[in-house]
C-alpha positions in Angstrom: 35.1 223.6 202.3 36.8 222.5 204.8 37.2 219.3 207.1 35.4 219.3 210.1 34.5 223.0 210.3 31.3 224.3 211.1 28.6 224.6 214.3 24.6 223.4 214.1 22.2 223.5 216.8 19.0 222.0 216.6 16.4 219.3 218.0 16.3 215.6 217.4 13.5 214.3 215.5 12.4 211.0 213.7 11.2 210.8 210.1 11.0 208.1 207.1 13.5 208.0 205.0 13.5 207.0 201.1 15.7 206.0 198.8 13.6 205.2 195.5 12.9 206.5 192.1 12.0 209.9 193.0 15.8 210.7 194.7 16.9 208.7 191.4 17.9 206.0 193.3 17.5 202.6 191.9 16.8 199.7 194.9 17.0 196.0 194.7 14.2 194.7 196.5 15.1 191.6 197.1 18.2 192.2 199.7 15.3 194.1 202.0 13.6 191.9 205.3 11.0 194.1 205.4 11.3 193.6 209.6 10.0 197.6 210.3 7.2 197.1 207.4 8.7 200.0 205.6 8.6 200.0 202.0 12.0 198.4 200.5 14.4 201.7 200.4 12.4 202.9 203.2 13.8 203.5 206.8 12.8 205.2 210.1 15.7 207.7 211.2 16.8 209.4 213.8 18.4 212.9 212.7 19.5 216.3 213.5 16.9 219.4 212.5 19.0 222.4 212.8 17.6 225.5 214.5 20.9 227.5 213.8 24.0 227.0 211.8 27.0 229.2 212.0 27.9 231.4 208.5 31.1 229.3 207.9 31.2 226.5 205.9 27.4 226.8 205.7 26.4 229.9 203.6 28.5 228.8 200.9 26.2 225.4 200.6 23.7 225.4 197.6 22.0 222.5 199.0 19.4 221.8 202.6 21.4 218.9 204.6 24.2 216.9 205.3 24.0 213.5 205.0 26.3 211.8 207.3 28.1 208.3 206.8 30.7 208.5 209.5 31.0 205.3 211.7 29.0 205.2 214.9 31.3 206.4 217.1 30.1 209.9 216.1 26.6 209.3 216.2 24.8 210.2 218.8 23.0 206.4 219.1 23.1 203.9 216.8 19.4 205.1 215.6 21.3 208.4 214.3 23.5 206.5 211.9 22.5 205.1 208.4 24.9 202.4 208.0 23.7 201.2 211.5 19.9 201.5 211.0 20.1 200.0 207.2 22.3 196.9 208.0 19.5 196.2 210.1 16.8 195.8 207.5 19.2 194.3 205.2 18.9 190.0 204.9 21.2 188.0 206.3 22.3 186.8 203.6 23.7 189.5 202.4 25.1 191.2 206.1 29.2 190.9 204.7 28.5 194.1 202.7 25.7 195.8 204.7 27.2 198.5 206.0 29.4 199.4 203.6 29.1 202.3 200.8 30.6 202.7 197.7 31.3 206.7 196.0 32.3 207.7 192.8 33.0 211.0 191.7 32.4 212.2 187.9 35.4 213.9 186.0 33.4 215.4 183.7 29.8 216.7 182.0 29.6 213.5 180.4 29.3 211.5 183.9 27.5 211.1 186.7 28.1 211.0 190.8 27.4 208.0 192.5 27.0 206.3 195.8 26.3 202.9 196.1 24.8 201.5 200.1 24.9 197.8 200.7 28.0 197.3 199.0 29.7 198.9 195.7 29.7 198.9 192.2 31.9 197.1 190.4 31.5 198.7 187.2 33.3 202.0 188.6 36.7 200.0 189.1 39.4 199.8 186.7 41.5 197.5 189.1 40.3 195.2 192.3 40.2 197.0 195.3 43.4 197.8 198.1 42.2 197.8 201.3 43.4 200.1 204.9 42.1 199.5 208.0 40.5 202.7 210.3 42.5 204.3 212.6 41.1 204.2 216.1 37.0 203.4 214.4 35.9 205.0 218.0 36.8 208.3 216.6 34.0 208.0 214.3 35.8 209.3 211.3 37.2 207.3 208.5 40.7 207.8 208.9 43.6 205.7 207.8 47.2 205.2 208.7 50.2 206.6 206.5 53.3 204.7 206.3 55.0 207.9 203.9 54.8 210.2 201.6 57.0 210.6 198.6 57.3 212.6 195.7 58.6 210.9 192.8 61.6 209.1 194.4 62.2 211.4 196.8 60.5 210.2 200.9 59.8 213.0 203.2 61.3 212.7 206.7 57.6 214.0 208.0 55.8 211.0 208.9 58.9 208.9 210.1 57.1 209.0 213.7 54.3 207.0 212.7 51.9 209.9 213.6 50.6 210.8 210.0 47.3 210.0 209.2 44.6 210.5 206.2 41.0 211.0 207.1 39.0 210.6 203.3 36.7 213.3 203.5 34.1 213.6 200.3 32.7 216.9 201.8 36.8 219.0 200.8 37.5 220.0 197.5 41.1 219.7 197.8 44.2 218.0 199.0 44.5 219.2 202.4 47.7 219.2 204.9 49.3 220.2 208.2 50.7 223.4 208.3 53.9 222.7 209.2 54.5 220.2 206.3 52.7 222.3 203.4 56.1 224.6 202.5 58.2 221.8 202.3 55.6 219.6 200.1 54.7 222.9 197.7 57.7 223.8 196.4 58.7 219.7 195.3 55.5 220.1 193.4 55.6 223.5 191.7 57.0 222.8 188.4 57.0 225.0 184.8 53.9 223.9 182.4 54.0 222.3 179.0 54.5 224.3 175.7 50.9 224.4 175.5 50.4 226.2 179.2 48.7 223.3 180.7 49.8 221.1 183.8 48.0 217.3 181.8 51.9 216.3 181.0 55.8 215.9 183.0 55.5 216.9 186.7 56.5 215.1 190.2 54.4 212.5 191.5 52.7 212.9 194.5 52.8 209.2 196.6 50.5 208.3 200.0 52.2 205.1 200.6 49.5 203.4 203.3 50.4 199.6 204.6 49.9 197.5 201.9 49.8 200.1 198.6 50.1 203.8 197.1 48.1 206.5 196.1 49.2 208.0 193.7 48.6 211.4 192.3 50.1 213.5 188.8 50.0 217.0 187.7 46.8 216.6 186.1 44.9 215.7 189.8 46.8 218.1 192.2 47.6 221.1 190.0 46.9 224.1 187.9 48.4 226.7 185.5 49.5 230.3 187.0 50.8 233.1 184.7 53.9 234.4 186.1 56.5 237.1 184.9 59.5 234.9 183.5 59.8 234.8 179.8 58.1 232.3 177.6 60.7 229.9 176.6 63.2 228.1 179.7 66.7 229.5 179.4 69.9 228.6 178.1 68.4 228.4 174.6 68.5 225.5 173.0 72.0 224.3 171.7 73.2 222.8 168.3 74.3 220.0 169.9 72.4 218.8 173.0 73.9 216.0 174.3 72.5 212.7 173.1 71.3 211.6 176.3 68.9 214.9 177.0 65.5 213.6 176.7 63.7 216.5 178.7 61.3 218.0 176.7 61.4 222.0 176.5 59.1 223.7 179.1 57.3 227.1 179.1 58.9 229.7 181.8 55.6 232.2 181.9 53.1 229.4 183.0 54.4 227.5 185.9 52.0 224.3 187.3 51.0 225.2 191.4 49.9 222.7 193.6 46.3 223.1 194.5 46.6 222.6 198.4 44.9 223.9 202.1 46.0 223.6 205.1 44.1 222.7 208.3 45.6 222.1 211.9 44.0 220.0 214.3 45.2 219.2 218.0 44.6 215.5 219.1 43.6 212.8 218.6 42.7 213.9 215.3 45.6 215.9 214.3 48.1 217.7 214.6 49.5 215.3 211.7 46.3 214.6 209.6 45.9 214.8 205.9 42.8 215.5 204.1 42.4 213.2 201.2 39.6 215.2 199.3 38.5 215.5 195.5 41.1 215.1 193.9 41.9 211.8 195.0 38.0 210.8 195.0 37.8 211.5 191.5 41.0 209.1 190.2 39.8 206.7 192.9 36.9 204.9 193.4 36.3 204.2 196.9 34.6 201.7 199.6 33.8 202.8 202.8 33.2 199.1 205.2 31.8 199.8 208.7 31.5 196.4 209.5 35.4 195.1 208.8 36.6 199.0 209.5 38.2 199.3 206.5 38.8 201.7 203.3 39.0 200.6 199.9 40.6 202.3 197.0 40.6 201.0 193.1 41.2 203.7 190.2 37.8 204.8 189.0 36.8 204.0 185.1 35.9 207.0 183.5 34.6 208.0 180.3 37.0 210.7 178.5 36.8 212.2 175.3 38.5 211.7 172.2 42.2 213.0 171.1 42.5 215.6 168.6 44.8 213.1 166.3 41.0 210.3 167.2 38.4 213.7 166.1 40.8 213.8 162.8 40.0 209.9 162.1 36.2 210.1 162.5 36.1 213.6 160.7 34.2 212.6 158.1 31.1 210.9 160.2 31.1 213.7 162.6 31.2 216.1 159.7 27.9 214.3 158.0 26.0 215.0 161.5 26.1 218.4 161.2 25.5 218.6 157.7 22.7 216.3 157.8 20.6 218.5 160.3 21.1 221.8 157.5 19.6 219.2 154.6 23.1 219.3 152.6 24.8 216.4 151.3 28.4 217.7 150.4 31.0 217.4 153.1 32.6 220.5 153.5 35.7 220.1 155.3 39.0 222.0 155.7 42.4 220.6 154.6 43.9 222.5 157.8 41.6 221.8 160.7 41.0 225.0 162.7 40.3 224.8 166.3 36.6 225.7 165.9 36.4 222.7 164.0 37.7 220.6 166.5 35.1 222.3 168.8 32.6 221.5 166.5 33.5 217.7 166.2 33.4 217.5 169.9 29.8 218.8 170.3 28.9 216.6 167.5 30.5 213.7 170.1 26.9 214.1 171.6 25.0 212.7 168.5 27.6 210.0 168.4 28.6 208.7 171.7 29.8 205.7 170.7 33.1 207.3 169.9 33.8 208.0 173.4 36.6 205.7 174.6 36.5 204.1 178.2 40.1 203.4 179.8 
């Protein structure tokens, strides 16, 4: 899906709106004035009931609606925007973060999405949080100014004007960029995979370097394996006697690592220099969206991952007695060679014991 694509036609109307249990929303009653006489998590809205929606992006959605946090400069009226109407029903006490919205983005089964409104979670962040300002906040869209972009050590010459910008857009799956920029970028991340055929190890570094800090993205977050037609093993072969200083690891020649990235050109004031910071990035970061101060806040995300292969070996033995347990046995059969159906297994059994999960 991409940025900013798609037409809707429809009528205006005004509803109640809820945020409680039954959306599985949790709501803290005691930051609501109660002024409209609403229920806490309950507000009157002004919104968009489309008549007609054109086939792209829109077929390709599995779910009824959009719900819409830009600032208000693209809403219609103040009435139309949620940050707007629920800062108003929020106390005063607590106005700093009324408008403001935190979103994190699982990275696996074993987690869940969330979006926090009246300020964010602090749970979700790994690090405190760097701060950008919006670009032009009368444009409606949160968009941030880039200073450059690097890869590795290496600066690019595109956004030595001061033109580039990145608009963080939950609603596109990938890493988007301009046209003219995406050749250049592409081929100083396509790199050959690990022995094992996966793109989790060495690569290039993908840097957004905004005023103050750096997003920064690896292999893992920007990239996937392609089979090509090379042989397996990188040429020259390896020598008797590599030179002492030759730390590169061998790499795989039939599975090279391609950077997952669109393209999308946009004339101005948006584009035609405007980067789409999508997924990827919304998964490694955890990020605060402040309408009030017109700002955007990025900390890495905690998230829960699973145990190594060389951690499964270690708890073998417990995870072994789960299964065995549940078929009444009391011997633990185990292999002196792990297989990788036992690793499976151990994994699944991860679900009995979730204590050996391990939080960065």
């Amino acid at each position: 899906v991409e940025f900013g694509t798609g037409e809707a036609t429809g009528v205006v109307v005004e509803d109640i709106i809820c945020m409680d249990t039954r959306t599985n929303a949790f709501v803290d009653h005691s930051l609501w004035n109660g002024k409209d006489g609403l229920q806490p998590g309950c507000m009157r809205m002004h919104f968009l009931a489309a008549t007609d929606l054109s086939e792209e992006p829109f077929i390709k959605f599995g779910f009824d609606g959009v719900f819409g946090l830009s600032l208000e400069g693209l809403s219609q009226t103040p009435q139309h925007n949620l940050l707007s109407v629920m800062s108003h029903l929020i106390e005063d006490r607590h106005q700093c973060a009324s408008q403001s919205f935190g979103v994190f983005l699982a990275n696996n089964a074993q987690e869940e999405s969330d979006i926090a409104f009246g300020g964010w979670n602090e749970g979700h962040l790994l690090e405190e949080l760097s701060w950008a300002p919006v670009h032009d906040p009368s444009l409606g869209h949160w968009l941030i100014p880039i200073k450059s972009i690097r890869v590795d050590n290496d600066k690019f010459d595109f956004c030595n004007d001061g033109q580039c910008r990145a608009a963080v857009d939950t609603g596109t799956a990938l890493l988007s960029v301009p046209p003219k920029f995406f050749r250049e970028v592409f081929e100083e991340l396509r790199h050959e995979s690990d022995l094992a055929g996966h793109c989790q190890g060495h690569g290039p570094m993908l840097h957004f370097e905004f005023e103050d800090f750096s997003v920064s993205m690896s292999p893992t977050e920007y990239s996937a394996p392609r089979r090509t037609k090379k042989s397996l093993m990188r040429d020259p072969e390896f020598e008797e006697d590599q030179p002492a200083n030759d730390t590169e690891a061998p790499r795989r020649r039939d599975f090279r690592c391609f950077p997952l990235l669109m393209t999308l050109e946009l004339e101005e004031p948006l584009g035609p220099k405007l980067f789409i910071l999508g997924e990827p990035v919304l998964r490694k970061y955890y990020t605060v969206y402040d309408a009030r101060q017109k700002r955007i806040g990025f900390g890495r995300a905690v998230h829960t991952s699973d145990p190594s292969r060389d951690e499964l070996l270690t708890h073998a033995p417990e995870l072994d007695g789960i299964g065995l347990e549940e078929k009444g046995l009391n011997k633990k059969r185990r292999r002196t060679n792990p297989t990788m159906f036992d690793v499976f297994r151990w994994r699944q059994a991860l679900k009995v014991l979730p204590g050996l999960r391990k939080t960065p």
